[in-house]
N, C-alpha and C positions, 0 to 999 in steps of 0.2 A: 395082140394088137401092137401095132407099132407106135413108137411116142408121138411121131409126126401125127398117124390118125386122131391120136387120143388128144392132143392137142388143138387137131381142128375139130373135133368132135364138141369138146367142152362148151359147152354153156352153162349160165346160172338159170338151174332150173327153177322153176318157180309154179310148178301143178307136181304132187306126187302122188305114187298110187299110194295105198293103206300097205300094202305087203310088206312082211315084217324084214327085215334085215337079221340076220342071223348072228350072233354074237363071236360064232368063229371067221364070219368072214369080216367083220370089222376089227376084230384084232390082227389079222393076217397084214390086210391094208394099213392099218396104224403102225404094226412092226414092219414091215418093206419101206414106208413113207418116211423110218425115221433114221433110213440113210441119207437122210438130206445135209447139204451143208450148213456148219454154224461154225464162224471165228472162234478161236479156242476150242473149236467139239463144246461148246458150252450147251447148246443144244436146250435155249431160253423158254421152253414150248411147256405147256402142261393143260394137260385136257379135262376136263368131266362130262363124260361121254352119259348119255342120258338115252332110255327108249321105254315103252312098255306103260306100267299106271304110272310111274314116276315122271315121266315126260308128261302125260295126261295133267297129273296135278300141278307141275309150272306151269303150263301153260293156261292153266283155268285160273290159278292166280293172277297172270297178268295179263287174261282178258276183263278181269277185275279192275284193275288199275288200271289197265286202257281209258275203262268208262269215266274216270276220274282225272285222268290225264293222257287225254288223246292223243301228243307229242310225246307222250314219256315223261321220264324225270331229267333233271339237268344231265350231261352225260358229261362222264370224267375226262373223255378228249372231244378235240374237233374233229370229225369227219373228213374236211374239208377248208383249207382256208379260210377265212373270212372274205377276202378281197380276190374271187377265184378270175383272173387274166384268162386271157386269150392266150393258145387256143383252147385249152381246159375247161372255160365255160360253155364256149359252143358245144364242145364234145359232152360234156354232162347233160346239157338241155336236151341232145339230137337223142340221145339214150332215153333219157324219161319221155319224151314228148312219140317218141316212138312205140312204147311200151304202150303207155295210155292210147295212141291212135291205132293197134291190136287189140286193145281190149274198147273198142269205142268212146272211150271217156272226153270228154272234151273240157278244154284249159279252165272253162268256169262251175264244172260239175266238182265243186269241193267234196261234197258229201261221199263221192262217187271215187273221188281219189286219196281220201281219207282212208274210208272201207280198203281200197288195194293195199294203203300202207299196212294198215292193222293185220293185212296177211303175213307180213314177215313176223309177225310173233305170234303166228299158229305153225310156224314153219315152212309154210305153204304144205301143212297135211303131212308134211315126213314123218317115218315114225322112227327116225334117230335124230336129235339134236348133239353136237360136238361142240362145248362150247372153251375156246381158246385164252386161257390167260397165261400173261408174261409177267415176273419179278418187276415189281415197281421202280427198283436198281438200277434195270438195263436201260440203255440207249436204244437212239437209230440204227445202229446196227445190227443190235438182235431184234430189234422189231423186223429188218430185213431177212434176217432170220428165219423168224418166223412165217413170213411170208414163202419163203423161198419151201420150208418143211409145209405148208397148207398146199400151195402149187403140188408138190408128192401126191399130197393127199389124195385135191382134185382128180388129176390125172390115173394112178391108178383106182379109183374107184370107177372113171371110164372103162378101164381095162377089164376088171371084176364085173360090167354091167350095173356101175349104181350110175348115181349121178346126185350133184349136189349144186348149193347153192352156199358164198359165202356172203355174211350178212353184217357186218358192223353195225347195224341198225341196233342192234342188241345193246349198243353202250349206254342206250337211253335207260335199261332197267339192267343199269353193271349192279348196282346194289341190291337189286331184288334177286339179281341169278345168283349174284356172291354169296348172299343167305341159305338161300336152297338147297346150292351144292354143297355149304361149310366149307368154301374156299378159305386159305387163309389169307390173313389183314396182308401178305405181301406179296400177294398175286393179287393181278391188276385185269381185268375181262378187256380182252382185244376183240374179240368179234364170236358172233356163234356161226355153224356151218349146220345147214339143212342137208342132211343123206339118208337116199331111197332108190326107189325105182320110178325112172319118169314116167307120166302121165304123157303119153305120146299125143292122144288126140284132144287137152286142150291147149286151141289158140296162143295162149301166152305163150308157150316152148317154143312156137315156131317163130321169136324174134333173136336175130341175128346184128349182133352190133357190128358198127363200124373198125376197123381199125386205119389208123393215120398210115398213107404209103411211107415206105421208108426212106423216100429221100425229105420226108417231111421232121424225122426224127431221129437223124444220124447224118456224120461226117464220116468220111472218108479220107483219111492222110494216109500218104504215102506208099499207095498203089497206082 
Protein backbone atom coordinates (compact mmCIF):
# COMPACT_ATOMS: atom_id res chain seq x y z
CA UNK A 1 0.00 0.00 0.00
CA UNK A 2 1.18 3.21 -0.90
CA UNK A 3 1.38 6.25 1.94
CA UNK A 4 -0.82 8.46 -0.15
CA UNK A 5 -3.58 5.40 0.10
CA UNK A 6 -2.96 4.73 3.58
CA UNK A 7 -3.44 8.06 4.38
CA UNK A 8 -6.58 8.66 2.51
CA UNK A 9 -7.65 5.52 3.79
CA UNK A 10 -7.41 6.34 7.57
CA UNK A 11 -10.13 6.91 9.74
CA UNK A 12 -10.98 6.81 13.43
CA UNK A 13 -12.65 3.74 13.61
CA UNK A 14 -15.11 3.50 15.96
CA UNK A 15 -17.04 -0.31 15.51
CA UNK A 16 -14.35 -3.36 15.75
CA UNK A 17 -14.66 -6.82 14.94
CA UNK A 18 -13.70 -9.29 18.18
CA UNK A 19 -10.90 -10.81 16.02
CA UNK A 20 -7.90 -11.09 17.98
CA UNK A 21 -4.66 -9.20 16.77
CA UNK A 22 -1.74 -11.29 16.81
CA UNK A 23 1.00 -10.39 18.99
CA UNK A 24 3.63 -10.72 16.23
CA UNK A 25 1.93 -8.55 14.01
CA UNK A 26 1.64 -5.66 16.56
CA UNK A 27 5.27 -5.81 17.46
CA UNK A 28 6.29 -5.66 13.75
CA UNK A 29 4.06 -2.34 13.45
CA UNK A 30 5.32 -0.84 16.73
CA UNK A 31 9.14 -1.56 15.64
CA UNK A 32 8.65 -0.02 11.88
CA UNK A 33 6.47 2.93 13.61
CA UNK A 34 9.49 3.72 15.60
CA UNK A 35 11.42 5.20 12.85
CA UNK A 36 9.59 8.23 13.36
CA UNK A 37 11.11 11.38 14.10
CA UNK A 38 11.87 12.96 17.56
CA UNK A 39 14.42 16.14 18.17
CA UNK A 40 17.41 14.77 19.88
CA UNK A 41 16.33 10.84 18.71
CA UNK A 42 14.75 11.43 22.22
CA UNK A 43 12.10 9.32 21.10
CA UNK A 44 9.55 10.75 24.37
CA UNK A 45 6.94 7.67 23.54
CA UNK A 46 6.26 4.66 25.81
CA UNK A 47 3.57 2.42 25.59
CA UNK A 48 1.48 -0.37 27.59
CA UNK A 49 0.13 -2.33 25.05
CA UNK A 50 -2.81 -4.33 26.54
CA UNK A 51 -5.12 -7.19 24.74
CA UNK A 52 -6.70 -10.65 25.93
CA UNK A 53 -8.31 -11.00 29.90
CA UNK A 54 -6.10 -8.15 30.97
CA UNK A 55 -7.68 -5.62 28.63
CA UNK A 56 -11.11 -7.43 29.59
CA UNK A 57 -10.40 -6.58 33.40
CA UNK A 58 -9.65 -2.51 32.63
CA UNK A 59 -12.19 -2.14 31.11
CA UNK A 60 -14.84 -3.76 33.57
CA UNK A 61 -13.15 -1.60 35.98
CA UNK A 62 -13.94 1.43 34.43
CA UNK A 63 -17.26 0.50 33.34
CA UNK A 64 -17.44 0.55 37.15
CA UNK A 65 -16.47 4.06 37.68
CA UNK A 66 -18.43 5.24 34.63
CA UNK A 67 -21.48 4.39 36.83
CA UNK A 68 -20.14 6.69 39.44
CA UNK A 69 -18.78 9.23 37.34
CA UNK A 70 -20.18 9.46 33.87
CA UNK A 71 -17.61 12.41 32.67
CA UNK A 72 -14.77 10.66 34.27
CA UNK A 73 -12.49 12.03 36.82
CA UNK A 74 -10.79 15.40 36.47
CA UNK A 75 -8.21 14.91 33.63
CA UNK A 76 -4.61 15.93 34.09
CA UNK A 77 -4.67 18.19 30.73
CA UNK A 78 -7.06 20.05 28.45
CA UNK A 79 -8.21 18.53 25.63
CA UNK A 80 -8.95 21.49 24.05
CA UNK A 81 -8.77 25.19 24.89
CA UNK A 82 -11.07 26.68 27.12
CA UNK A 83 -11.96 29.64 24.81
CA UNK A 84 -12.03 27.36 21.39
CA UNK A 85 -12.13 30.52 18.27
CA UNK A 86 -13.17 30.22 15.06
CA UNK A 87 -12.45 28.50 12.85
CA UNK A 88 -11.62 25.40 15.41
CA UNK A 89 -14.97 25.62 16.98
CA UNK A 90 -17.13 25.23 13.89
CA UNK A 91 -14.88 22.41 12.85
CA UNK A 92 -15.24 20.52 16.27
CA UNK A 93 -19.11 21.02 16.21
CA UNK A 94 -19.44 20.00 12.31
CA UNK A 95 -17.35 16.58 13.36
CA UNK A 96 -19.62 15.70 16.43
CA UNK A 97 -22.98 16.89 15.18
CA UNK A 98 -22.09 14.68 12.11
CA UNK A 99 -21.35 11.65 13.93
CA UNK A 100 -24.55 11.83 16.12
CA UNK A 101 -26.57 12.65 12.80
CA UNK A 102 -25.10 8.88 11.48
CA UNK A 103 -25.80 7.38 14.40
CA UNK A 104 -29.52 9.31 14.55
CA UNK A 105 -29.06 10.80 17.91
CA UNK A 106 -30.36 14.13 18.09
CA UNK A 107 -28.75 17.54 20.07
CA UNK A 108 -31.34 16.75 23.14
CA UNK A 109 -31.19 12.99 23.47
CA UNK A 110 -28.60 13.36 26.36
CA UNK A 111 -28.87 9.84 27.50
CA UNK A 112 -28.33 8.79 24.05
CA UNK A 113 -25.05 10.69 23.55
CA UNK A 114 -23.91 9.81 26.97
CA UNK A 115 -24.13 5.97 25.98
CA UNK A 116 -21.90 6.90 22.55
CA UNK A 117 -19.35 8.61 24.78
CA UNK A 118 -19.09 5.67 27.23
CA UNK A 119 -18.08 3.58 24.09
CA UNK A 120 -14.75 5.14 23.97
CA UNK A 121 -13.81 3.25 27.12
CA UNK A 122 -15.03 -0.19 25.86
CA UNK A 123 -12.60 0.71 22.92
CA UNK A 124 -15.28 0.52 20.66
CA UNK A 125 -14.96 -3.53 21.10
CA UNK A 126 -11.07 -3.53 20.07
CA UNK A 127 -9.32 -6.27 21.34
CA UNK A 128 -5.88 -4.27 21.57
CA UNK A 129 -5.78 -1.07 23.73
CA UNK A 130 -2.06 0.98 23.26
CA UNK A 131 -2.11 3.30 25.82
CA UNK A 132 0.45 6.27 25.32
CA UNK A 133 2.50 8.02 27.87
CA UNK A 134 5.09 10.78 27.74
CA UNK A 135 7.86 11.86 30.71
CA UNK A 136 6.22 14.54 32.64
CA UNK A 137 9.73 16.62 31.81
CA UNK A 138 9.10 17.01 28.20
CA UNK A 139 7.55 19.98 26.35
CA UNK A 140 5.59 20.84 23.21
CA UNK A 141 7.90 19.57 21.42
CA UNK A 142 8.03 15.99 22.29
CA UNK A 143 4.40 16.02 22.83
CA UNK A 144 4.87 16.69 18.73
CA UNK A 145 6.70 13.91 18.88
CA UNK A 146 4.90 11.90 19.88
CA UNK A 147 2.12 12.67 17.66
CA UNK A 148 4.20 12.49 14.78
CA UNK A 149 5.51 8.48 16.13
CA UNK A 150 1.26 7.80 16.61
CA UNK A 151 0.73 9.10 12.95
CA UNK A 152 3.43 5.77 12.06
CA UNK A 153 1.49 3.89 14.01
CA UNK A 154 -1.99 4.80 12.31
CA UNK A 155 -0.67 4.54 9.10
CA UNK A 156 1.06 1.37 8.94
CA UNK A 157 -1.51 -0.50 10.79
CA UNK A 158 -3.65 0.62 7.39
CA UNK A 159 -0.86 -1.05 5.57
CA UNK A 160 -0.90 -4.45 7.79
CA UNK A 161 -5.04 -4.34 7.51
CA UNK A 162 -5.79 -3.10 11.05
CA UNK A 163 -7.35 0.01 11.75
CA UNK A 164 -7.39 2.12 14.81
CA UNK A 165 -8.83 4.90 16.54
CA UNK A 166 -6.80 7.51 18.64
CA UNK A 167 -8.64 8.67 21.73
CA UNK A 168 -7.42 11.29 24.47
CA UNK A 169 -10.77 10.69 26.07
CA UNK A 170 -8.75 8.30 28.25
CA UNK A 171 -7.19 11.44 30.19
CA UNK A 172 -10.37 11.50 32.16
CA UNK A 173 -9.29 7.93 33.93
CA UNK A 174 -5.08 8.81 33.41
CA UNK A 175 -4.93 7.60 37.14
CA UNK A 176 -7.14 4.70 36.92
CA UNK A 177 -5.09 3.38 33.62
CA UNK A 178 -1.61 4.53 35.56
CA UNK A 179 -2.56 2.06 38.22
CA UNK A 180 -3.41 -0.96 36.12
CA UNK A 181 -0.52 -0.72 34.05
CA UNK A 182 2.16 0.24 37.21
CA UNK A 183 3.25 3.07 35.05
CA UNK A 184 5.58 4.94 36.72
CA UNK A 185 4.94 8.46 38.98
CA UNK A 186 6.94 9.97 35.64
CA UNK A 187 5.15 9.01 32.95
CA UNK A 188 2.18 11.06 32.27
CA UNK A 189 -0.97 9.18 30.06
CA UNK A 190 -1.42 11.27 26.62
CA UNK A 191 -4.07 9.37 25.09
CA UNK A 192 -5.08 5.44 24.41
CA UNK A 193 -5.34 4.08 20.75
CA UNK A 194 -8.18 1.57 19.87
CA UNK A 195 -6.44 -1.43 17.16
CA UNK A 196 -8.34 -4.14 15.35
CA UNK A 197 -10.08 -5.06 12.51
CA UNK A 198 -12.92 -2.78 11.34
CA UNK A 199 -16.34 -3.49 11.54
CA UNK A 200 -17.09 -2.59 7.87
CA UNK A 201 -20.85 -2.85 7.91
CA UNK A 202 -21.63 -0.52 10.92
CA UNK A 203 -22.79 2.81 10.08
CA UNK A 204 -20.62 4.76 12.26
CA UNK A 205 -17.28 3.79 9.93
CA UNK A 206 -18.81 5.18 7.12
CA UNK A 207 -18.31 8.91 8.57
CA UNK A 208 -15.82 10.92 6.69
CA UNK A 209 -14.71 14.33 8.12
CA UNK A 210 -14.12 17.27 6.73
CA UNK A 211 -10.80 18.78 6.05
CA UNK A 212 -10.23 22.86 5.56
CA UNK A 213 -9.05 23.49 1.67
CA UNK A 214 -5.59 24.48 1.66
CA UNK A 215 -5.84 27.77 0.70
CA UNK A 216 -7.75 28.05 3.94
CA UNK A 217 -4.66 26.87 6.03
CA UNK A 218 -1.36 27.88 4.34
CA UNK A 219 0.69 30.79 2.60
CA UNK A 220 2.52 30.76 -0.13
CA UNK A 221 5.88 33.17 -0.23
CA UNK A 222 7.84 33.18 -2.71
CA UNK A 223 6.75 31.26 -5.75
Amino acid sequence: MRVSEAIQKRISCRAFKTKPVSLELLKTILNKAGRSPSGGNLQPWHLFVIGGDELKKLLIIVEQELKLFPKGHSPEYSVYPKELEEPYWSRRFKCGEDLYSILNIGRDEKVQRRQQFSRNFKLFNAPVGIFVFIDRKMGPPQWSDVGMYLQNIFLLSKEYGLDTCAQESWCVFHELVQDYVRAPSNLMLFCGVAMGYMENNDPINSLRTDRAPLGEISNFIGF
